[in-house]
Biotite code that builds the C-alpha atoms (Angstrom):
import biotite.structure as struc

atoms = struc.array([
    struc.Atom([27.661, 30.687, 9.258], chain_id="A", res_id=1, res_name="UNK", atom_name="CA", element="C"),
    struc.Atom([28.563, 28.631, 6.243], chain_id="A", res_id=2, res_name="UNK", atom_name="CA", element="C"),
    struc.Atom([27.895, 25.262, 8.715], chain_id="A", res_id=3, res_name="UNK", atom_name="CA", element="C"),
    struc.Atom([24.282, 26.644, 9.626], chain_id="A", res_id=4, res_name="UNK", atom_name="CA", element="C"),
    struc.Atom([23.619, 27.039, 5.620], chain_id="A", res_id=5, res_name="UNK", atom_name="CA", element="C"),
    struc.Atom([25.228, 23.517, 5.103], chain_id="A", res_id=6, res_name="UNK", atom_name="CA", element="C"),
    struc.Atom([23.002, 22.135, 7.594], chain_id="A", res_id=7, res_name="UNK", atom_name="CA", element="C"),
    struc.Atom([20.087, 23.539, 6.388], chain_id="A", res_id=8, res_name="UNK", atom_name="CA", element="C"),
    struc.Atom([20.531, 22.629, 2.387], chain_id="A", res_id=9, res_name="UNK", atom_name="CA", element="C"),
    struc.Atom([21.166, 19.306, 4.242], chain_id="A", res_id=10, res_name="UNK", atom_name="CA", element="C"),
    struc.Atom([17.650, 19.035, 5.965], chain_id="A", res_id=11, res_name="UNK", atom_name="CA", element="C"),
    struc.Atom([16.091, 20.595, 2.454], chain_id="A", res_id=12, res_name="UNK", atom_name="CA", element="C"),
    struc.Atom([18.059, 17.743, 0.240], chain_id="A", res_id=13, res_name="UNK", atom_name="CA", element="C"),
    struc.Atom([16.692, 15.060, 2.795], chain_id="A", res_id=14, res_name="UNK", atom_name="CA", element="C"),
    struc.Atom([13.247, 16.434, 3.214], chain_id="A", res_id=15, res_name="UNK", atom_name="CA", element="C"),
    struc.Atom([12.916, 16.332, -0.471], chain_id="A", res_id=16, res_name="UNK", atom_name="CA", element="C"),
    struc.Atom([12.105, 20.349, -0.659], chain_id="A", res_id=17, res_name="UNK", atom_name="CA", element="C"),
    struc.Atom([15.432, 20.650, -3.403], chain_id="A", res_id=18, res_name="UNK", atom_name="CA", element="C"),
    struc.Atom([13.588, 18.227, -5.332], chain_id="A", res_id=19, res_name="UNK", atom_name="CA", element="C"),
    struc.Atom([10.340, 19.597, -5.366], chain_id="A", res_id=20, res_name="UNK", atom_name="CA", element="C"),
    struc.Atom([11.583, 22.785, -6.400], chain_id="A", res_id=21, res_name="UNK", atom_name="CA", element="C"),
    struc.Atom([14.027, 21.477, -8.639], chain_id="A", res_id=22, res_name="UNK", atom_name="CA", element="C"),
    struc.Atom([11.145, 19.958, -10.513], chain_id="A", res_id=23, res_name="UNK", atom_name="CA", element="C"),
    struc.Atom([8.985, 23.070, -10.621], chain_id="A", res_id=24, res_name="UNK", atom_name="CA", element="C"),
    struc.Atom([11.796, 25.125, -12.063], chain_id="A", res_id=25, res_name="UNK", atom_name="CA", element="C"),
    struc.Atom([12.609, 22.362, -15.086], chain_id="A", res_id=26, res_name="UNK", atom_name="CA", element="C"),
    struc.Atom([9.369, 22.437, -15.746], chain_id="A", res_id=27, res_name="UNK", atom_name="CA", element="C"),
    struc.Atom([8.945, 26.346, -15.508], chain_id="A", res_id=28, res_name="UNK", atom_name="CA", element="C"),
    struc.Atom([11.862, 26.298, -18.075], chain_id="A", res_id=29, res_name="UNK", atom_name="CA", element="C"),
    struc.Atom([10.948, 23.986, -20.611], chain_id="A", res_id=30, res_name="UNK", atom_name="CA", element="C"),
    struc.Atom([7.811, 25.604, -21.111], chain_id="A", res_id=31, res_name="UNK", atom_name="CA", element="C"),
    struc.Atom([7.139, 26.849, -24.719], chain_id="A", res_id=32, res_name="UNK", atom_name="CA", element="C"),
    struc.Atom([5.505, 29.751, -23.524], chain_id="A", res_id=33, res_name="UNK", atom_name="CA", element="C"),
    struc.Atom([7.285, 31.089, -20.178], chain_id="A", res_id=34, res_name="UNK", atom_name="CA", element="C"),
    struc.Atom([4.441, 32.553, -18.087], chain_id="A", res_id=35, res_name="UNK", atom_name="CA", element="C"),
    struc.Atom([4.344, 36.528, -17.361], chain_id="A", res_id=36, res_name="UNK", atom_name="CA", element="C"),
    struc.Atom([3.990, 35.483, -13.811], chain_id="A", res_id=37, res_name="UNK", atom_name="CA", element="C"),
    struc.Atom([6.557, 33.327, -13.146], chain_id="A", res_id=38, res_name="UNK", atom_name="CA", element="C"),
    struc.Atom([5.785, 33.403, -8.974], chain_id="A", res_id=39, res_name="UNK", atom_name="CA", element="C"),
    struc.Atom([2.229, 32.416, -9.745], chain_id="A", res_id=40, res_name="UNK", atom_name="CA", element="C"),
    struc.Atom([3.126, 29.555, -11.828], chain_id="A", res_id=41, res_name="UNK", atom_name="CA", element="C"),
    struc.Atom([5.745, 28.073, -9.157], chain_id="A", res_id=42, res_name="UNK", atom_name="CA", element="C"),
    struc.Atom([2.750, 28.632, -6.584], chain_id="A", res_id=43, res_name="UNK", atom_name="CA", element="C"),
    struc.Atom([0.416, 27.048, -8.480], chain_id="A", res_id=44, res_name="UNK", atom_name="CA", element="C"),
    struc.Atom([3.029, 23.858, -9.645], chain_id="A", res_id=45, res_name="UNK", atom_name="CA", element="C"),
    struc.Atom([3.930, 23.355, -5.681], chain_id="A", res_id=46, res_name="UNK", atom_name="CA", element="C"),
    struc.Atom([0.095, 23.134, -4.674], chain_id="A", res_id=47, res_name="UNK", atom_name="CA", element="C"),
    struc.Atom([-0.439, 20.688, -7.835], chain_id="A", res_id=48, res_name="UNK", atom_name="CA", element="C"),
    struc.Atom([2.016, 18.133, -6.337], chain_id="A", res_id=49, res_name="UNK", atom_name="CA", element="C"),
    struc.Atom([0.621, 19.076, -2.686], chain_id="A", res_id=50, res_name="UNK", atom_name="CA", element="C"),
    struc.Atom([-2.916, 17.851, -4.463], chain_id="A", res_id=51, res_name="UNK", atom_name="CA", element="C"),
    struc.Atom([-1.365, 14.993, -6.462], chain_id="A", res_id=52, res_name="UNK", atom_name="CA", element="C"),
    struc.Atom([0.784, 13.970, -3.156], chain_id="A", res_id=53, res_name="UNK", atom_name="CA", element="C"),
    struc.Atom([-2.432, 13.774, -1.407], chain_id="A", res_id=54, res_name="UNK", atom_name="CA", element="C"),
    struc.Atom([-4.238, 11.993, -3.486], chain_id="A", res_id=55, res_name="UNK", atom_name="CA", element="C"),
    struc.Atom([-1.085, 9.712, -3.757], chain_id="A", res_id=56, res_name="UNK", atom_name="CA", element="C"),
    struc.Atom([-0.962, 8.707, -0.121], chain_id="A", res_id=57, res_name="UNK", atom_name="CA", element="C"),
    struc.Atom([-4.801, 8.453, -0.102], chain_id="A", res_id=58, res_name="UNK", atom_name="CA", element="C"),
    struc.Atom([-4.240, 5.910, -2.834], chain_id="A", res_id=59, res_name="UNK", atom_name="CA", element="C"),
    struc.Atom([-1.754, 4.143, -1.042], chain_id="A", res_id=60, res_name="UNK", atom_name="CA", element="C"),
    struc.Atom([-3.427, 3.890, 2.064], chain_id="A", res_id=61, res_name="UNK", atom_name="CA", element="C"),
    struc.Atom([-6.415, 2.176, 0.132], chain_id="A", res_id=62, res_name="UNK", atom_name="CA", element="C"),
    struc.Atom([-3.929, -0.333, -1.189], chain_id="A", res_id=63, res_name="UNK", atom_name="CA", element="C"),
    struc.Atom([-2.642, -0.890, 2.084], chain_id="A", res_id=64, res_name="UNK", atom_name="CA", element="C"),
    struc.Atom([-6.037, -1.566, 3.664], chain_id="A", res_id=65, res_name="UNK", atom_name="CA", element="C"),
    struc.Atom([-7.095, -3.860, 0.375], chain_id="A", res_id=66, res_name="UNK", atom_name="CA", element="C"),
    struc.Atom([-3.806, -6.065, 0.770], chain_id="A", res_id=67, res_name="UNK", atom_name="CA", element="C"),
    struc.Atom([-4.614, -6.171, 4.619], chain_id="A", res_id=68, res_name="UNK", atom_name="CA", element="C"),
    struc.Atom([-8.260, -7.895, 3.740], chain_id="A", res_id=69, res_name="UNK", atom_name="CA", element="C"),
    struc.Atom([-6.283, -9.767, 0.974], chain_id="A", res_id=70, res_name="UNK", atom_name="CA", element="C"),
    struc.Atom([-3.890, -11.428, 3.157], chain_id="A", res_id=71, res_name="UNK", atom_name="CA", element="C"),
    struc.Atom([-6.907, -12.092, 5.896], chain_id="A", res_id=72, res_name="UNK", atom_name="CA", element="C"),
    struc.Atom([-9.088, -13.582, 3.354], chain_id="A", res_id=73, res_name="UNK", atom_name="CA", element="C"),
    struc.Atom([-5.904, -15.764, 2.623], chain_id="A", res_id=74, res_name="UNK", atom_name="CA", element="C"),
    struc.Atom([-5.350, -16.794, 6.128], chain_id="A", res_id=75, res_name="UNK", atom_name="CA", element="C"),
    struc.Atom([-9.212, -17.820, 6.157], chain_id="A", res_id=76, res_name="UNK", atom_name="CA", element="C"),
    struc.Atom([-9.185, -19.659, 3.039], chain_id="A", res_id=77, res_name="UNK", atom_name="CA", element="C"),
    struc.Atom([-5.684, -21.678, 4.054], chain_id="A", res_id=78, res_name="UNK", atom_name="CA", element="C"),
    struc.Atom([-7.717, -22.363, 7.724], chain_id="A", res_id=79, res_name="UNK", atom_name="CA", element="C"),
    struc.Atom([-10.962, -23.824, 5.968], chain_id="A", res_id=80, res_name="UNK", atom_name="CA", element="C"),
    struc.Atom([-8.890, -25.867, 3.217], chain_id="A", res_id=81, res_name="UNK", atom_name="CA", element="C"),
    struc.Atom([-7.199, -27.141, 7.135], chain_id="A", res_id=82, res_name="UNK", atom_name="CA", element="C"),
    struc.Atom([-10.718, -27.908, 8.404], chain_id="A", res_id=83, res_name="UNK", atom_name="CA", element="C"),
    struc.Atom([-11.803, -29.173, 5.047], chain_id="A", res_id=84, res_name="UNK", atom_name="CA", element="C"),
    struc.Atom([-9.391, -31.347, 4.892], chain_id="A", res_id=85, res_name="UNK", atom_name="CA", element="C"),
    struc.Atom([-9.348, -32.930, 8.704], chain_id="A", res_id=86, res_name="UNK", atom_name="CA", element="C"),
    struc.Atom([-13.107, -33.421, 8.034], chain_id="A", res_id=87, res_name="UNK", atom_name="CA", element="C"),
    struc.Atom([-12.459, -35.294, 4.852], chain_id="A", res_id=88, res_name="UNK", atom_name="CA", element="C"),
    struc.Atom([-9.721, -37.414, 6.653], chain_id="A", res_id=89, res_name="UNK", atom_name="CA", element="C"),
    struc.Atom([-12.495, -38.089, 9.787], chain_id="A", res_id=90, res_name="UNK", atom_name="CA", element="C"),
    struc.Atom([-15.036, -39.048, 7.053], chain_id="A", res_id=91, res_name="UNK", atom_name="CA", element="C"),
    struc.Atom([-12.745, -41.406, 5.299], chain_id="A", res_id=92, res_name="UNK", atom_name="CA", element="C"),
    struc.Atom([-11.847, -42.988, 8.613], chain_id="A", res_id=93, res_name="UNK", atom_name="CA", element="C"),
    struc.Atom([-15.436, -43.226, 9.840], chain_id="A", res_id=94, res_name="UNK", atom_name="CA", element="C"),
    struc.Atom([-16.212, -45.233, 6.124], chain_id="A", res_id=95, res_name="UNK", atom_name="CA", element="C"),
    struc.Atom([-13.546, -47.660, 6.601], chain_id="A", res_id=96, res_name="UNK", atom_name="CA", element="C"),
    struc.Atom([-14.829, -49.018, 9.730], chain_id="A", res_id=97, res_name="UNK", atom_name="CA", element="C"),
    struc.Atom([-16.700, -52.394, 8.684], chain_id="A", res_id=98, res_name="UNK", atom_name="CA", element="C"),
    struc.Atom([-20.114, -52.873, 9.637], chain_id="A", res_id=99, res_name="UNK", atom_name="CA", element="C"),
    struc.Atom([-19.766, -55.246, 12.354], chain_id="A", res_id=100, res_name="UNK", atom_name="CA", element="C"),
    struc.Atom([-16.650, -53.460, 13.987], chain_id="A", res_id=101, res_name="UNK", atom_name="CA", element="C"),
    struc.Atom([-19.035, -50.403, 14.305], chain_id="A", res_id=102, res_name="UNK", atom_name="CA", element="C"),
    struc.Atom([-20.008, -49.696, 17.569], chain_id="A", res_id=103, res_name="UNK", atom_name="CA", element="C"),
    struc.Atom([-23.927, -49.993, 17.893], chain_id="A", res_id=104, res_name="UNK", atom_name="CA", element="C"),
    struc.Atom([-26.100, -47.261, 17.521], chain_id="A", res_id=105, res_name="UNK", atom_name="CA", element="C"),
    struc.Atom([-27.898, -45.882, 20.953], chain_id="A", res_id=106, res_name="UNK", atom_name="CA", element="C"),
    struc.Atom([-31.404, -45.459, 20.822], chain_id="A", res_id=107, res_name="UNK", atom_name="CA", element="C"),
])
């Protein structure tokens, strides 16, 4: 019996649910004025961290997809500054070739 309860406070620490509740109640108890309704006020802390948890992963997932068009903007810029400067390097070549070694112009 005592394994099955060790096992279980076990899946609660890693889960995070002892922390969660562990916050609720320090923050039920450092309140100046202690509720009359102490159930009520637990209830309504644990669905203000499901709300702010929400909004929290919604936040994150934004990030996620802004860094995603960051770094592909990035690739594009590092690719034209390539093409930019192969072109630059063909142009240069193209002006160092004297008149007369140019080949003539077909018309």
């Amino acid at each position: 019996m005592d394994s099955e309860r060790e096992k279980f406070r076990t899946y609660l620490e890693k889960s995070g649910v002892m922390s969660v509740f562990t916050d609720v109640l320090v923050h039920l108890y450092e309140e100046p004025s202690r509720p009359s309704d102490a159930l009520s006020y637990v209830k309504s802390a644990l669905g203000t961290i499901t709300v702010e948890q929400r909004r929290l992963e919604m936040y994150k997932d934004k990030v996620t997809e802004q860094e995603k068009k960051i770094e592909a903007l990035e690739k594009e810029v590092a690719d034209l500054k390539i093409q930019l400067a192969s072109s630059q390097a063909e142009t240069e070549k193209t002006e160092e070739i004297k008149p007369e070694e140019a080949p003539p112009l077909e018309q």
